[in-house]
N, C-alpha and C positions, 0 to 999 in steps of 0.2 A: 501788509504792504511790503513789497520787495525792496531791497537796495534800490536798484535801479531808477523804481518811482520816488521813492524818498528823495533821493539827487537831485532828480526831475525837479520835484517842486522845489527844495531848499534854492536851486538856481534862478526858477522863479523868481522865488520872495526876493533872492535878493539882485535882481534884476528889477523887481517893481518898486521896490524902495530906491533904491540908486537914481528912477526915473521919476519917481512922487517927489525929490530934492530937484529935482531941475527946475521943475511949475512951480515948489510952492517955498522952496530954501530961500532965503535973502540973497546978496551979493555977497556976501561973508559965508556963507552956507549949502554955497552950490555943489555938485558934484563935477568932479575932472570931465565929463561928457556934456552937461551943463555950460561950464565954462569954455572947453571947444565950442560947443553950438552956437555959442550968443543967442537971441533971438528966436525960440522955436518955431517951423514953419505951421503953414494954418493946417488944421485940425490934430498937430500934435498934442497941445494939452487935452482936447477930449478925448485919445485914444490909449492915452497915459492913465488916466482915467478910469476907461474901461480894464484894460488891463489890471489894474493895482485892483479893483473891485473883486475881477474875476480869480484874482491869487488869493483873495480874502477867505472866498468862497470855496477854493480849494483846502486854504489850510483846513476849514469847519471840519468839510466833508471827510478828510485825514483826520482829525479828532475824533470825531465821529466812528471813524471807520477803528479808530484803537479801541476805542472802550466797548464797541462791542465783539470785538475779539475774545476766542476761549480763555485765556490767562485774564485777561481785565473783567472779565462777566464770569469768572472764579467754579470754570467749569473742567479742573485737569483733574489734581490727583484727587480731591476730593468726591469729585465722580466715577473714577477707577474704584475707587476704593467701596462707593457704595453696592456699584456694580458687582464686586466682586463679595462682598459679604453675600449680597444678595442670593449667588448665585450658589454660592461653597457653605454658608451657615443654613441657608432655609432652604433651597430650592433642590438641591443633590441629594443631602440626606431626605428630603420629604420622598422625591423620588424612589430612592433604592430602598426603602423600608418602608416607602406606604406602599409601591404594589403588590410586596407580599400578603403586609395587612388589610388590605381592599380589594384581594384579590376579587373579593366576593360583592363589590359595590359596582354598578354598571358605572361604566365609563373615566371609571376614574382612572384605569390604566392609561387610557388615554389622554386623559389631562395632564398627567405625570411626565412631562417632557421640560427640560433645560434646553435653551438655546445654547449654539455655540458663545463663546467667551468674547469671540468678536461681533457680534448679534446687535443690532441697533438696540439705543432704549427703548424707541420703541416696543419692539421685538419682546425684548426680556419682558418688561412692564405687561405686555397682553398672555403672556406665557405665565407669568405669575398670577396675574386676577382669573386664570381659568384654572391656576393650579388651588387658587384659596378657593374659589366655589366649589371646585370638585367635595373637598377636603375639608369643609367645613362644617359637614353637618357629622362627622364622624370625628368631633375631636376629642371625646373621650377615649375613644380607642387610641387617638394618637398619645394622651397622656400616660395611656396606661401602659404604652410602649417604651415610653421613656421622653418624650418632650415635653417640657416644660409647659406649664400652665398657658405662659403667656407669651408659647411661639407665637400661636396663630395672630393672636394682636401684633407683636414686633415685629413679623411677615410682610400684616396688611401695611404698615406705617413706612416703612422702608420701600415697597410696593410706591405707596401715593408721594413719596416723594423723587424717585426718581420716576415718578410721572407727570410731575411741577418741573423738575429739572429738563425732560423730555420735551414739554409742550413750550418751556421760556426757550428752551435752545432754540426746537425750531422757526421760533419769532423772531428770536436773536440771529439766526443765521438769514431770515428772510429780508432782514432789516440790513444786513451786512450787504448782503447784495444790493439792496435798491443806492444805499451809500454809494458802492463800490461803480456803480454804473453812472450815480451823479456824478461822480469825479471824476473817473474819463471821460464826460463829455466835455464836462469845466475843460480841463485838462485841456481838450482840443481847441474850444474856444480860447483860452487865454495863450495859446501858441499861434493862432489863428490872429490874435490883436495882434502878439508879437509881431508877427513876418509885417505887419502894415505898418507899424513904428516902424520899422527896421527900413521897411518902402519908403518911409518920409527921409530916414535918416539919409540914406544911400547917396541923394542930391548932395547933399552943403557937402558930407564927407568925401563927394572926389574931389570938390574945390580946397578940401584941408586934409591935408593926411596927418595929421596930429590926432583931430576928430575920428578917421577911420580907425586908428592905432585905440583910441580908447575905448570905441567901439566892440571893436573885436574884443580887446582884454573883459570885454562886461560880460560878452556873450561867450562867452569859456565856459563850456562845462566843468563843473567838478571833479577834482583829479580823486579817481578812485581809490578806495581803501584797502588794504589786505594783499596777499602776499599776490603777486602777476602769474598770470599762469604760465605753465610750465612749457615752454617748446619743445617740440617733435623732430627730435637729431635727426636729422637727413644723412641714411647710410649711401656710400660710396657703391659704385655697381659690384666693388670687388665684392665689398661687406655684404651685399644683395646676394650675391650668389654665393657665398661662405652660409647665408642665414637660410640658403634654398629657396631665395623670394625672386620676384620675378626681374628681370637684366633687358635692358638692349642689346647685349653682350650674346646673352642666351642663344642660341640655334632652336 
């Protein structure tokens, strides 16, 4: 989730709380928009209502949409790193020193290929189970070359795991989307209640400009974070034509 939408709903929420106090606060408990209003006109408490439900369901969808994000479903370095054993402990060396030694096995040459570095898991993972078939009825020679007993087992295992990491990603990122699409719709909908509170409000607040004034202070966006961007000096025509850019000055 971007800044941007974060803002979005935290204004929201607290827009719909501010408005869940006016229906259901006491007279000791009201809010300043409340207390302007006196009285809310008909169909304000059901649209209050609808709204605070539909920010409910926003926040989920935002919850939702965190945990299965790569850092929260614990898919960074420790998938680099698998990736990367995979590819520089078993996959590079099996390469450059089993084609010399199978020079003589049909097709193994061919099985003998590394994906690039940047390569889906997929990718790697299907490049690996055609590199352990190839390679696996010849693993005495590979011993006798100097690999370990139990390359070929630590191979396959590393193999099947970034192929569980592969197959939950892809679920996880399927699942990030469907989230991702509930929420903007919410999203519209619960802006879409807004603007019709907002319609009710519009009446009493030109009879009270107090009510307006409080109004407006609710519906304030959130003042942004971080440093402001930088403006773009506006050079003089002299400075235009010292920089060789283009002048009304110019002939």
């Amino acid at each position: 989730m971007n800044a941007r939408v974060a803002r979005s709903i935290e204004r929201l929420d607290n827009i719909a709380s501010e408005l869940s106090l006016t229906i259901t606060g006491g007279p000791d408990s009201t809010t300043k928009v409340g207390l302007e209003l006196g009285d809310p006109p008909p169909m304000f408490e059901r649209y209050v209502r609808e709204f605070r439900s539909s920010v409910n369901r926003i926040l989920h969808h935002a919850q939702e949409q965190s945990s299965l994000s790569p850092q929260e479903a614990r898919e960074g370095q420790r998938t680099a790193d698998l990736r990367k054993r995979l590819r520089w402990e078993y996959m590079i060396p099996l390469m450059r020193t089993g084609k010399a030694l199978l020079r003589f096995a049909p097709g193994v040459e061919k099985a003998l290929k590394v994906p690039h570095a940047r390569s889906s898991h997929k990718e790697i993972v299907a490049a690996a189970e055609v590199m352990l078939k190839a390679v696996q009825p010849y693993r005495k020679i590979l011993v006798s070359a100097g690999f370990s007993k139990t390359f070929l087992t630590e191979f396959r295992d590393l193999t099947k795991e970034l192929k569980r990491i592969a197959t939950t990603s892809s679920q996880r990122q399927a699942k990030f989307a469907r989230v991702t699409d509930a929420m903007r719709k919410e999203l519209a909908t619960a802006n879409e209640t807004l603007r019709i509170i907002e319609g009710i409000i519009l009446a009493p607040a030109l009879r009270k400009p107090r009510l307006a004034k409080e109004w407006k202070a609710l519906m304030k966006h959130p003042t942004r974070m971080g440093r402001p961007p930088a403006r773009k000096q506006k050079l003089s025509p002299t400075a235009l034509l010292a920089a060789g850019g283009n002048s009304p000055l110019r002939a």
